[in-house]
N, C-alpha and C positions, 0 to 999 in steps of 0.2 A: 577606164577606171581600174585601178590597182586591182587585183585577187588579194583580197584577206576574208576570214571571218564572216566579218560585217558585210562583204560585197558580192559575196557566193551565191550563185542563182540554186546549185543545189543546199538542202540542209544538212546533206551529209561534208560538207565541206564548211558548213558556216553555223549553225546553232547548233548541231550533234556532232561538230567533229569530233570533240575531246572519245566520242563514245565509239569511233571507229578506229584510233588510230590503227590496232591490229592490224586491220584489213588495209593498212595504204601501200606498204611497201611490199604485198602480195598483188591488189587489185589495182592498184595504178598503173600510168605507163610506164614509170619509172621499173614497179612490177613486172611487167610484160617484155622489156627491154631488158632486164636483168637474167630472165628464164630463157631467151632468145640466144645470149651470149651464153650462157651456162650448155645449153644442148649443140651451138652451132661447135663449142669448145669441146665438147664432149664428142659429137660425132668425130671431127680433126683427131682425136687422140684416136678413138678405135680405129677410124682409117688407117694410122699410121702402125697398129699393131695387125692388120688385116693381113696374111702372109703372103693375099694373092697381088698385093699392090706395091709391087715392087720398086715402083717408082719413087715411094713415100718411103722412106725407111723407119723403122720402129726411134721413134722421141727419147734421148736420153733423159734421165733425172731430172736435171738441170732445165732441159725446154719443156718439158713435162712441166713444170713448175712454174716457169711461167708464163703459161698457156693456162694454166690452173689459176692463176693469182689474175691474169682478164677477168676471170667470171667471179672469182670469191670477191676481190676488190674491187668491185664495178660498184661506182658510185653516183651518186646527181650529177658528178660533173661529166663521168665520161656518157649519161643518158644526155646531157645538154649536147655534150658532140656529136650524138647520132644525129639528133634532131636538126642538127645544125648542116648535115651530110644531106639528110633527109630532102633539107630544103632546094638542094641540087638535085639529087635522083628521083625526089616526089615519088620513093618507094620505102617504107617502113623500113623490110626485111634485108634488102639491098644494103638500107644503109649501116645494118649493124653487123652485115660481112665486110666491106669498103672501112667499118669502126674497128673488128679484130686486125685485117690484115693493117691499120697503123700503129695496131699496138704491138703487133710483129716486129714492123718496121726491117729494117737492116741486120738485124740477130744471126748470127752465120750459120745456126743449126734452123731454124725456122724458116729464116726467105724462101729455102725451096718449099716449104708445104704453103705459100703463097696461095696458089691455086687450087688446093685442094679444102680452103674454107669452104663450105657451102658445095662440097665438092658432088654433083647430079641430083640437089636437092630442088625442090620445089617450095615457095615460101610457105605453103602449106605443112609442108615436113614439121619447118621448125615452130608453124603456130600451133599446130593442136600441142602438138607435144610439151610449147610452153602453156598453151591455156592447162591442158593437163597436171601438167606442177602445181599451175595457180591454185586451181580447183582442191589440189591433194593436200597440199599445204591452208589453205583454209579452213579446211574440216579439220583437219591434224591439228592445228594449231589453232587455231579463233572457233569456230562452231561447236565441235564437241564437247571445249571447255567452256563454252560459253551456258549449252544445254547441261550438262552435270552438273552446274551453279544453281543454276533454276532447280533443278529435279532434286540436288540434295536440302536444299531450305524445304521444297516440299515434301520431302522426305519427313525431315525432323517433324514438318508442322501434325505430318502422318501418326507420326509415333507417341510426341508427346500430346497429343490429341487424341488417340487411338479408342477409349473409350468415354467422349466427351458426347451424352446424343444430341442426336440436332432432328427437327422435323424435316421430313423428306417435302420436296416441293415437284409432284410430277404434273403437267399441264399448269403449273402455277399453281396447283393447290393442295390441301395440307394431303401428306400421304403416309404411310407408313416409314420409323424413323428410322434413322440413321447416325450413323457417328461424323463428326465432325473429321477425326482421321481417317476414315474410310471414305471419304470425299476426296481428300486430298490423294490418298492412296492410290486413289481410280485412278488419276491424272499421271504419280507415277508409273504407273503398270504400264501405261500408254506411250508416255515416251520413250521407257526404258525398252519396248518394241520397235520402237521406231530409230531408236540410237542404235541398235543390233543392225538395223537394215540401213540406216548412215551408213554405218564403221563400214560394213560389207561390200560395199559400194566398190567394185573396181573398173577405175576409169580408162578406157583403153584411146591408144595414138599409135600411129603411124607412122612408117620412114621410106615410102617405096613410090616417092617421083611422080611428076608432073601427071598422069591420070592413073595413080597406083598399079601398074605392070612393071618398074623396074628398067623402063626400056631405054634412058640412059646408062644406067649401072651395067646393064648386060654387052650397050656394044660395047662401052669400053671395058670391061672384064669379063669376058663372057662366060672365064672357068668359075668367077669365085660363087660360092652359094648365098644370092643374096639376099633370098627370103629368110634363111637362117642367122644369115648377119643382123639384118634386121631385127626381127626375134629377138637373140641376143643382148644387140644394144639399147629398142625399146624398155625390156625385161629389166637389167641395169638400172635404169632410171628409176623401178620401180613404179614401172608404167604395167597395164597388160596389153598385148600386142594385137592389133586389128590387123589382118591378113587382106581383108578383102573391104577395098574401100575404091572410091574415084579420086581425083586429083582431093579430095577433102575428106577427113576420118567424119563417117555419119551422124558425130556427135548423140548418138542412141544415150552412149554413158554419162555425157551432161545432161540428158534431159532425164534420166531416172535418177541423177544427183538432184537435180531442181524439185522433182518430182519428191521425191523423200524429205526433204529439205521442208516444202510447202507443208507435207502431212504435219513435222514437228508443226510448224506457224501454224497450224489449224487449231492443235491442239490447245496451244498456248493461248492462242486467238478464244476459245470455247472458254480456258479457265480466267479470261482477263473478262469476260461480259460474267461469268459467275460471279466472280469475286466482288464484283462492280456491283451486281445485287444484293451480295449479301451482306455487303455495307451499305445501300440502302436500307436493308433490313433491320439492322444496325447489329446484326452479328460478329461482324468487330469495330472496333476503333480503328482509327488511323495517330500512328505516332505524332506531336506537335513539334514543329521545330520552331525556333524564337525568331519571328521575323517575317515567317512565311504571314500571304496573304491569300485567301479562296476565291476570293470574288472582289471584283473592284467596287459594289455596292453593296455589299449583304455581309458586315463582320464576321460572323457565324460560322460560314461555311471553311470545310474540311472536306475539299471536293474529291474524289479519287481518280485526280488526274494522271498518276503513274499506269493506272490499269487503261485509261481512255488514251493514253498516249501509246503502249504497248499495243493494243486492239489496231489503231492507225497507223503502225509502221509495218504490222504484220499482214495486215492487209495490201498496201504498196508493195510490201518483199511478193507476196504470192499474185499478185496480180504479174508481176512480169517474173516470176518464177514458169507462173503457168504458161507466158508467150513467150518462153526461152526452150520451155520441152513443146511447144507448139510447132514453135517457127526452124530453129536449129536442127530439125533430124530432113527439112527438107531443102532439097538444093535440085535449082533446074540443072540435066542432063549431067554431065561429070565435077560440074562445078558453077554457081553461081557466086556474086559477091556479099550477097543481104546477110550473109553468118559474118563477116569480118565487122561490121557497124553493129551487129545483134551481140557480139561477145566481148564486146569494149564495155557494155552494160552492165555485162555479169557484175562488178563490185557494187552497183546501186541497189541489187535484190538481197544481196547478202549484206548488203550493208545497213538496211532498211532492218533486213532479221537483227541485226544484231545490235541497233537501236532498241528492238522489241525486249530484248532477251534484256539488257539493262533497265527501263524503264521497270519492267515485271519487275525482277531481283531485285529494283529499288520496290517497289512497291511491298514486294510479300516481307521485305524487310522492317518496314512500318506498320506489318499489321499486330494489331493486338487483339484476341478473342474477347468479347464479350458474353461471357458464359451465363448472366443473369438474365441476359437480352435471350437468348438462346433458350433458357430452361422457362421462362416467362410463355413464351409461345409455345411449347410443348406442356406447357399446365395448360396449355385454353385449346388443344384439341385432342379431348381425350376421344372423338369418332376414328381415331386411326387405329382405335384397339377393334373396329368392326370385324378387322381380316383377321383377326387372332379368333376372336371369340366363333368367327364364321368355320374357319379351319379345323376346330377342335370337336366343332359340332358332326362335322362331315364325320370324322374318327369315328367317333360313335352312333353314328346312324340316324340322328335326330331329323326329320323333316324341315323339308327348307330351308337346312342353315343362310344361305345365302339371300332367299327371300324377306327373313326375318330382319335380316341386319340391316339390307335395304330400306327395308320401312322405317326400321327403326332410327337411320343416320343419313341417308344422303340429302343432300342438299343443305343440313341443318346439320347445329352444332348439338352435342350431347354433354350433361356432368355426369362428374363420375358415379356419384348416384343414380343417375338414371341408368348408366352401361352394368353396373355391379347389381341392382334392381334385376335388369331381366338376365344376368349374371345366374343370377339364385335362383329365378324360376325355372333353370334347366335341369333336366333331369339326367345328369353327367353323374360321373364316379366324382367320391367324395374330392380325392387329390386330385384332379382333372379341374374341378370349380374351385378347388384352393387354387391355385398355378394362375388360374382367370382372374380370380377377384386381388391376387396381389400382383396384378401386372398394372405400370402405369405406363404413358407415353416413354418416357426415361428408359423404363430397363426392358421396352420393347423392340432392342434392337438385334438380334440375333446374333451372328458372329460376326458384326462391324470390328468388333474390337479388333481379335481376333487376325481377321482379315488387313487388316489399318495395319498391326505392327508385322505383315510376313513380305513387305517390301522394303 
């Protein structure tokens, strides 16, 4: 059956694609083939500016350039030719050295650096260091902007929310209140932690031979410093450089990317079953769009399927987020093969997040506050003012603050006549029981406000 759309066994390639394109020409193989020629192109040039490899003479302009225009111009077609090499050497990496030296070809300044493609590398050299790009370029470009989308709608909703209250709901039940933007605020705080420790993230690769000793490089050059070369040209890439590894970089730095990565999906995971309540609650609306349908049998409904779709892809991202920092930092003896099929995955977790990360952004786009709904339920529990009146009491010494309130509200609901009732029968400073008797649920919120607009 053809590959389109409709015939895609994954969803990331058939009903979510439009929501990943980002991620294709990083996490595909076309991706992966393109990062392969861009470092195997890259190592070829520093060899040939190495002063100890005399053999290679430093690349003019001219071959410079097009050894440069392989990797920038590398398109579907020349990834179709590797595959097409591939299918002769039944080796990935092989064949996209066997793919540069055709695009050499006959060149009178390049035939002789023939051999010196791929020149003592090990296909490991050139994977991590391409997963490495993939990885850096992802967050660069698709993930961080993807989370500053999210964070800044929640931003807004923080601020012009900032002093709107809302009943607190701890155990599920009414608590003392809060604001509306100091909810959302939280959830800012939280990422904007965790995008620090993203961004920070530096992802380390390798370039030192079949079980990391160098011991190709060294017989045949044994003057040049090739741990410093290494270093070097790692560093360039805008890589950091793993000194001490086996035939495979330990992948540690991918699994604390995945790792950081899951924390955001947790987050967002946390605010997409909130939200999903509080539009049960009916604390907001959902925007109507003409045409949509909720339910194949019930007219009515205005499901919150953006946050229940959101919730389901973030859950898929962190489930193999978490067997990617599981399984990736471990490798039988100098080297096994389970990381090369385990990091062809990587674009399904990031690409699952970043279904997440749209779904949400549609969602929190649709919301509309309902503030009647809101202040409706904050008039029917006025027992949350028990911690106020208990707290004030303790100030002044009065006996059994805590006991009193106890009796007087748990379990059962109180009017405000009844709480302003034993209000007056305390024996507080006169301004102490003013302050009590004009506090309602509403303007019981302390420095929600406050707090809501300092992110």
């Amino acid at each position: 059956m053809h590959l389109e759309p409709l015939t895609a066994i994954s969803p990331l390639d058939g009903r979510y694609a439009s929501k990943v394109d980002a991620l294709r020409p990083i996490f595909s193989e076309y991706g992966l083939m393109q990062r392969r020629v861009q470092v195997e192109i890259a190592w070829l040039i520093a060899l040939s500016d190495a002063p100890g490899i005399v053999e290679l003479a430093p690349f003019k302009a001219t071959a410079r350039a097009k050894l440069r225009q392989i990797a920038t111009g590398f398109s579907v077609a020349g990834a179709t030719r590797i595959k097409t090499i591939e299918a002769t050497t039944n080796h990935d990496v092989k064949a996209v050295e066997y793919f540069i030296k055709e695009c050499i070809g006959d060149d009178v300044e390049l035939k002789q650096a023939r051999e010196f493609v791929h020149f003592a590398c090990t296909s490991e050299d050139i994977n991590n260091l391409s997963y490495a790009l993939i990885l850096r370029d992802a967050r660069e470009q698709v993930l961080l902007t993807e989370l500053d989308r999210v964070t800044a709608r929640l931003r807004e909703l923080a601020h012009v929310n900032a002093a709107l209250p809302m009943l607190s709901r701890t155990h599920g039940q009414t608590a003392s209140p809060t604001t509306l933007g100091k909810e959302m605020a939280n959830v800012v705080a939280r990422l904007e932690r965790q995008r620090a420790g993203l961004a920070a993230i530096t992802i380390p690769a390798k370039i030192n031979g079949a079980v990391g000793n160098f011991n190709a490089h060294a017989i045949a050059y044994p003057e040049m410093d090739w741990r410093g070369f290494s270093q070097r040209f790692v560093e360039a890439l805008g890589l950091q450089w793993s000194e001490y590894t086996t035939q495979i970089e330990p992948h540690d730095g991918i699994a604390e990317l995945c790792d950081a990565q899951r924390r955001i999906d947790t987050i967002l995971l946390d605010l997409a079953r909130d939200l999903w309540g509080y539009i049960s609650l009916g604390y907001f609306k959902q925007t109507l769009k003409a045409g949509e349908v909720g339910s194949s049998t019930m007219p009515h409904k205005v499901n919150p399927i953006d946050f229940e779709n959101a919730e389901g892809n973030f859950g898929i991202a962190n489930a193999l987020l978490e067997h990617f920092s599981r399984k990736l930092p471990i490798s039988r003896w100098q080297r096994d093969l389970t990381d090369s099929t385990t990091l062809r995955a990587l674009g399904e977790a990031f690409g699952h997040a970043v279904v997440g990360f749209a779904s949400l952004a549609k969602g929190l786009g649709k919301l509309e506050v309902n503030a009647d709904r809101i202040a409706a339920d904050l008039d029917q529990a006025w027992e949350v003012l028990a911690e106020a009146v208990q707290t004030v009491m303790r100030r002044y010494g009065l006996p059994q603050p805590y006991e009193q309130l106890k009796a007087l509200t748990r379990g059962k609901g109180i009017s405000q006549a009844t709480l302003q009732q034993f209000i007056e029968s305390l024996e507080l400073p006169a301004a102490a029981k003013q302050r009590l008797l004009a506090l309602t649920p509403a303007t019981y919120t302390g420095l929600a406000a406050d707090l809501a607009r300092g992110v």
